[in-house]
PADO-704817 format. One record per residue (C-alpha): residue number from 0; residue in one letter; x, y, z. Coordinates in nm, 3 decimals. Example, Ala and Ser with C-alpha at 12.3 -4.5 7.8 and 13.67 -1.06 7.14 Angstrom:
residues 2
 pos code       X       Y       Z
   0    a   1.230  -0.450   0.780
   1    s   1.367  -0.106   0.714
end
This chain:
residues 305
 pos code       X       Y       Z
   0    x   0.000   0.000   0.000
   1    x   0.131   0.336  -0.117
   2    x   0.062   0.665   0.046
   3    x  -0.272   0.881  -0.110
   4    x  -0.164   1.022  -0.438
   5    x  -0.412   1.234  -0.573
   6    x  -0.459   1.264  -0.943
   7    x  -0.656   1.473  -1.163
   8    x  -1.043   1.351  -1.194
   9    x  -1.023   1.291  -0.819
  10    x  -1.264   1.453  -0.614
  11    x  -1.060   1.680  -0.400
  12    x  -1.213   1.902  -0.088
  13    x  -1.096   2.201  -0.059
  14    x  -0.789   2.305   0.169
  15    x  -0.896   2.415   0.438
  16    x  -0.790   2.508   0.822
  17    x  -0.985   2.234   0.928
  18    x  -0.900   1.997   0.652
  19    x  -0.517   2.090   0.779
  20    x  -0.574   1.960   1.092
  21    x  -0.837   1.634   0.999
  22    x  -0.716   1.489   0.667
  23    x  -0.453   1.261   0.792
  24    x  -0.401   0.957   0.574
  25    x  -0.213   0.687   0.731
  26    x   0.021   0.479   0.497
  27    x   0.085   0.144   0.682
  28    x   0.442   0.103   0.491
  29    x   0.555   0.397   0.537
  30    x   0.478   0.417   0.874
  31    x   0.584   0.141   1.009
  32    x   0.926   0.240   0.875
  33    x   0.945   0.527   1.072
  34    x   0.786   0.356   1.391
  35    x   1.054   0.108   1.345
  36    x   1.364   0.300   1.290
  37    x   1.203   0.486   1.605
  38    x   1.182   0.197   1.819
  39    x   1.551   0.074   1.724
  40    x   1.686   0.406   1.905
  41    x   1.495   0.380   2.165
  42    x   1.584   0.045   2.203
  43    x   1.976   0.132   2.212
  44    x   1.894   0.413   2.480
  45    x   1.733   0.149   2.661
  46    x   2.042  -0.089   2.669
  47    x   2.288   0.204   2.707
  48    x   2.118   0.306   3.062
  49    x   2.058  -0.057   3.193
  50    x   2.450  -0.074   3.194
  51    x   2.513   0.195   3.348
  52    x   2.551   0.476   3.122
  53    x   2.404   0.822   3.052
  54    x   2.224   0.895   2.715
  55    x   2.135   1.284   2.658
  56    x   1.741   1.302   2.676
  57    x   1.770   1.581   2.447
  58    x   1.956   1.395   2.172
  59    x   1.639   1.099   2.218
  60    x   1.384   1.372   2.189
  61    x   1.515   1.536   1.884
  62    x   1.577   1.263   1.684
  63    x   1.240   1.066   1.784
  64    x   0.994   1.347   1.905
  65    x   1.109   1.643   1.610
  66    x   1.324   1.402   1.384
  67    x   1.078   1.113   1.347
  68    x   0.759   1.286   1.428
  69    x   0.853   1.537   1.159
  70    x   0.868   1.330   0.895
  71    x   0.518   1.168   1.030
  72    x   0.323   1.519   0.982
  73    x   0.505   1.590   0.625
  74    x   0.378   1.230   0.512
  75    x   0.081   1.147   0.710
  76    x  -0.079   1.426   0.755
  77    x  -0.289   1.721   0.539
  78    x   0.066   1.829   0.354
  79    x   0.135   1.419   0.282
  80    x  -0.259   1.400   0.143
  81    x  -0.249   1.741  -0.065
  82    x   0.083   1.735  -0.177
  83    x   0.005   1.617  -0.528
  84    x  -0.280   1.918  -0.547
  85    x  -0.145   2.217  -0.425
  86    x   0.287   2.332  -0.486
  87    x   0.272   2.502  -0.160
  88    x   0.146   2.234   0.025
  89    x   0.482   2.016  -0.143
  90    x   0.699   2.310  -0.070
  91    x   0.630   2.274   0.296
  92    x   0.695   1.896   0.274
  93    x   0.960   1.956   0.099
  94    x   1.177   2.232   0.368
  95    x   1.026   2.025   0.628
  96    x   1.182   1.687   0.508
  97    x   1.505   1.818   0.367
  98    x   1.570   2.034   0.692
  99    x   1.375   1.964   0.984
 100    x   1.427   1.615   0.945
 101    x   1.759   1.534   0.835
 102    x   1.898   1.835   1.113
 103    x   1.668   1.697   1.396
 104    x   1.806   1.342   1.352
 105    x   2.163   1.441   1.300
 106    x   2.126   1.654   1.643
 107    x   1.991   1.255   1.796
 108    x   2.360   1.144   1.672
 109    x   2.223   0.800   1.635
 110    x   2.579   0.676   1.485
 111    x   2.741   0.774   1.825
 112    x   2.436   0.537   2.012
 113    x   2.479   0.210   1.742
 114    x   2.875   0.254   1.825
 115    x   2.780   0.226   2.170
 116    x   2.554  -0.052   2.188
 117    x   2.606  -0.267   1.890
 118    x   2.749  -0.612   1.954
 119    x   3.134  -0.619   1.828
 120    x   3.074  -0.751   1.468
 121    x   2.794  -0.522   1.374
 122    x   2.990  -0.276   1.549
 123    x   3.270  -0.332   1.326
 124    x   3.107  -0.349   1.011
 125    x   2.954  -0.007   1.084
 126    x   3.302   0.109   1.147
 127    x   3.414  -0.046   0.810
 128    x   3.166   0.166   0.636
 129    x   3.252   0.508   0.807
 130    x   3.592   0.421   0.775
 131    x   3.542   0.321   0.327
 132    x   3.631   0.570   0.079
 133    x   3.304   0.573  -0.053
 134    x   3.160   0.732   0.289
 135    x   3.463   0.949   0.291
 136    x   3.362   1.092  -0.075
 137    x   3.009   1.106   0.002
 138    x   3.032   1.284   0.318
 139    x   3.289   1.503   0.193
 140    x   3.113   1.899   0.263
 141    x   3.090   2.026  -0.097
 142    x   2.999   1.728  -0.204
 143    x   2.660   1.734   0.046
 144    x   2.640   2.118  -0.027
 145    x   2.635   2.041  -0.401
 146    x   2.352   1.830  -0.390
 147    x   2.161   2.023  -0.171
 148    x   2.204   2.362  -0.325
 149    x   2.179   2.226  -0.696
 150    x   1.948   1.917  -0.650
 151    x   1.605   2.127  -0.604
 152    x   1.696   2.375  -0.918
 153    x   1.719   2.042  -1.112
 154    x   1.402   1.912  -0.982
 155    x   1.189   2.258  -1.050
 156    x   1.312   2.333  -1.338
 157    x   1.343   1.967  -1.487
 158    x   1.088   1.698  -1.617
 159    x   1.194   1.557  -1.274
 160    x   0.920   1.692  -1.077
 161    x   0.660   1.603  -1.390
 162    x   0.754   1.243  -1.327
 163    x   0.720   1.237  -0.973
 164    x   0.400   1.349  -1.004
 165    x   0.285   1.099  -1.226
 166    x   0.402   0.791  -1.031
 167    x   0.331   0.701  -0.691
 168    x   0.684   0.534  -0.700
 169    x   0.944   0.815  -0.765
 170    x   0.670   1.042  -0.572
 171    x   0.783   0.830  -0.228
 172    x   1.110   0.796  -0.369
 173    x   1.143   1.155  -0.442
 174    x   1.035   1.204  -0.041
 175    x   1.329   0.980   0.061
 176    x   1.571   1.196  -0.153
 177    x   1.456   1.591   0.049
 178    x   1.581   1.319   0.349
 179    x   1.907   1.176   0.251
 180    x   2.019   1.489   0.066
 181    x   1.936   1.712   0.380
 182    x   2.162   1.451   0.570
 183    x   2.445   1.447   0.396
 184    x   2.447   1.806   0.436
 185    x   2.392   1.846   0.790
 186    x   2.533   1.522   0.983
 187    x   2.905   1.627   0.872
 188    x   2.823   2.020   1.017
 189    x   2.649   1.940   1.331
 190    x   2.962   1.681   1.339
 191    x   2.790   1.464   1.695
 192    x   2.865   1.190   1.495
 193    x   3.179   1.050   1.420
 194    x   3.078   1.072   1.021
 195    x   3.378   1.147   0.788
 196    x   3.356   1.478   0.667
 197    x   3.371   1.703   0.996
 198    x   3.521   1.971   0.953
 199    x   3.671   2.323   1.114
 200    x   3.369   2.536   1.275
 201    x   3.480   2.869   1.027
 202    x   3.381   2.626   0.715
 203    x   3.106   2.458   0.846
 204    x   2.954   2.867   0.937
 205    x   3.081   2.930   0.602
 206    x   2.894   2.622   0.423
 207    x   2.547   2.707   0.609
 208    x   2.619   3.101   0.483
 209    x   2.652   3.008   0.164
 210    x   2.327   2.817   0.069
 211    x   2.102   3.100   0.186
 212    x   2.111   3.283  -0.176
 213    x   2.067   2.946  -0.342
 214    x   1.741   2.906  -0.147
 215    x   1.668   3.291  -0.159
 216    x   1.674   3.314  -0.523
 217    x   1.504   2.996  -0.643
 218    x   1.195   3.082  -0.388
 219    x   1.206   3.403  -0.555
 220    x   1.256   3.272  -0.926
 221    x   0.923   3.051  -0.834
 222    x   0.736   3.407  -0.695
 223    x   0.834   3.535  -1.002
 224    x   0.716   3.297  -1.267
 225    x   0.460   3.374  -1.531
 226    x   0.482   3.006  -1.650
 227    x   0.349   2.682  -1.401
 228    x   0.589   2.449  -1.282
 229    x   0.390   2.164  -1.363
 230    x   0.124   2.288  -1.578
 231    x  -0.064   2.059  -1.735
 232    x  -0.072   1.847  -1.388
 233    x  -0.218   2.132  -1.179
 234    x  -0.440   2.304  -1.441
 235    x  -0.633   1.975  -1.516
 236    x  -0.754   1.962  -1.140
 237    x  -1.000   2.193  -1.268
 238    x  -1.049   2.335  -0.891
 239    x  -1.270   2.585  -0.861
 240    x  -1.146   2.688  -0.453
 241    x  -0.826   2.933  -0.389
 242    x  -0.555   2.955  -0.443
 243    x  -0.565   2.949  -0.827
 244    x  -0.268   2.763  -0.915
 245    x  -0.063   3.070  -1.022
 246    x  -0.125   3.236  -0.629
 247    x  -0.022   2.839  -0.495
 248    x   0.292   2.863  -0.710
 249    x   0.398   3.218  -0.575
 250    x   0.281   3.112  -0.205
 251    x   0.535   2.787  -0.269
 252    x   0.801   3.001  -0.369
 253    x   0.784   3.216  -0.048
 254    x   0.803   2.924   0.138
 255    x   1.094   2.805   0.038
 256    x   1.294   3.141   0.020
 257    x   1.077   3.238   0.412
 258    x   1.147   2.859   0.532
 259    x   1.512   2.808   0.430
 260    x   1.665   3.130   0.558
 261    x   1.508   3.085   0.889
 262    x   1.615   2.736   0.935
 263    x   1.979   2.834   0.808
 264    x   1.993   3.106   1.020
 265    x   1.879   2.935   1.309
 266    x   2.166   2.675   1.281
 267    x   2.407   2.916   1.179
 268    x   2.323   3.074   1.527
 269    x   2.334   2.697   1.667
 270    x   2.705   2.609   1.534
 271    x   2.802   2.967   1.637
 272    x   2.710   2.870   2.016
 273    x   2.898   2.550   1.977
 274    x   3.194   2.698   1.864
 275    x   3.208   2.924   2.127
 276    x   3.202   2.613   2.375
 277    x   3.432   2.434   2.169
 278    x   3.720   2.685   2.231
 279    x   3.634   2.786   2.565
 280    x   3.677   2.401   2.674
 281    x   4.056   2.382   2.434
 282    x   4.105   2.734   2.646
 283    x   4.056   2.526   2.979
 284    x   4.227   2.249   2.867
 285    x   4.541   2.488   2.760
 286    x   4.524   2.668   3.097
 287    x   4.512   2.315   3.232
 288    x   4.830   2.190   3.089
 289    x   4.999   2.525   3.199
 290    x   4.922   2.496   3.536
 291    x   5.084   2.144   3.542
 292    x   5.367   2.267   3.390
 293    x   5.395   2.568   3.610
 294    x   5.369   2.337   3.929
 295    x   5.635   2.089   3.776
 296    x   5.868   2.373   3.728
 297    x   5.820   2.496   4.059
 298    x   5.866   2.116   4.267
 299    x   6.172   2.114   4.022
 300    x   6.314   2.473   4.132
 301    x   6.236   2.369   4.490
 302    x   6.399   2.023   4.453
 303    x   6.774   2.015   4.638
 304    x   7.018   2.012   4.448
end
């Protein structure tokens, strides 16, 4: 069973504040994914603390309650069953999947919890694939920030987006790439993981700096379009309720130019803080090491000679 995937002829109520908050439509499959990869993390915070050990309840709530439960209300609910209908609707799946998501989980570091619990062998299998060259390339920074700058200009402006309209298929698989893209992007800058490709904080600020034009000016190269992305799909809807599909396509732009500078900014303003902490614990640690050296050379000036 695939999720609901309007198509023109369908009879389609009109979006509404209440139909936002009632017309869930729960896809079993897809679902049970999500319950399942939820249940494996809790699962490893489980067997971390009956050992012994400490597991942030923080990290647990933002990759489960926002990570998890994120991608539950861009799927499952109103924005999962309009998303074929209206652009906007999409466009707010689409920031929400691509960054909400991907960031959320990254900030659960669920690599640093299967490191911790895993058996040996598993264990060491995951470390053979961190450790690959393939992971290395992949997770390399431009390489994420390539794909997530480039990869939704390709899909508006493409017959990619046509096609994922038209199949149910590369629809779901199109909702899996806004995930994996987002987390090749963010895992290696929030760096809680030990994922190859962490770098320096000044490039990782850098990185997150540069992508808010890329988002700025396609949301406003959608605003500004006389032509439909999509047209023949939306137009044969034949709705007669606002917005008319022009308005929906300017409201979708806004939301991705609105949507992706906040959410940059905000974790420009997150890796800022951490940072900050980062070099005020390498400045305790230096005055550390001072004072031992200080206090060695002093018992060996008071040492008799």
């Amino acid at each position: 069973m695939l999720p609901l995937h309007a198509e023109p002829g369908d009879q389609i109520e009109p979006f509404t504040a209440l139909r936002l908050l009632t017309a869930w439509t729960f896809e079993p499959v897809l679902l049970a994914v999500i319950i399942l990869t939820g249940a494996v993390y809790l699962y490893g915070v489980h067997r971390l603390r009956a050992r012994g050990d400490s597991w942030s309840r923080a990290r647990t709530f933002s990759f489960v309650g926002v990570g998890l439960g994120s991608a539950v209300i861009a799927t499952q609910s109103a924005l999962g069953t309009y998303d074929t209908v209206l652009l906007s609707v999409h466009m707010a799946q689409h920031m929400i999947l691509s960054m909400l998501t991907p960031l959320a989980m990254a900030l659960g570091a669920p690599v640093t919890l299967a490191l911790r619990t895993l058996p040996q062998k598993p264990r060491g299998w995951l470390l053979s694939v961190l450790h690959s060259r393939f992971a290395k390339v992949l997770c390399f920074p431009l390489v994420g920030f390539a794909f997530f700058v480039l990869s939704p200009w390709a899909l508006y402006f493409s017959n990619w987006y046509d096609a994922t309209l038209q199949s149910t298929l590369l629809h779901d698989l199109l909702h899996v790439h806004f995930i994996a893209v987002g987390a090749l992007f963010f895992w290696p800058l929030v760096g809680l993981d030990p994922v190859p490709g962490r770098v320096i904080y000044p490039f990782r600020l850098l990185l997150i700096f540069l992508s808010l034009p890329f988002h700025a000016f396609l949301g406003i190269t959608i605003m500004s379009a006389t032509t439909l992305i999509a047209e023949d799909w939306y137009t044969s809807f034949g709705r007669a309720w606002p917005p008319s599909p022009l308005r929906d396509q300017y409201i979708a732009g806004g939301l991705l130019w609105g949507t992706g500078d906040i959410v940059g900014i905000l974790f420009f303003g997150v890796l800022f803080v951490q940072w900050v902490k980062q070099s005020q614990r390498e400045a305790r640690r230096e005055d550390r090491r001072l004072d031992r050296l200080e206090e060695q050379a002093r018992k060996a000036d008071q040492a008799p000679r």
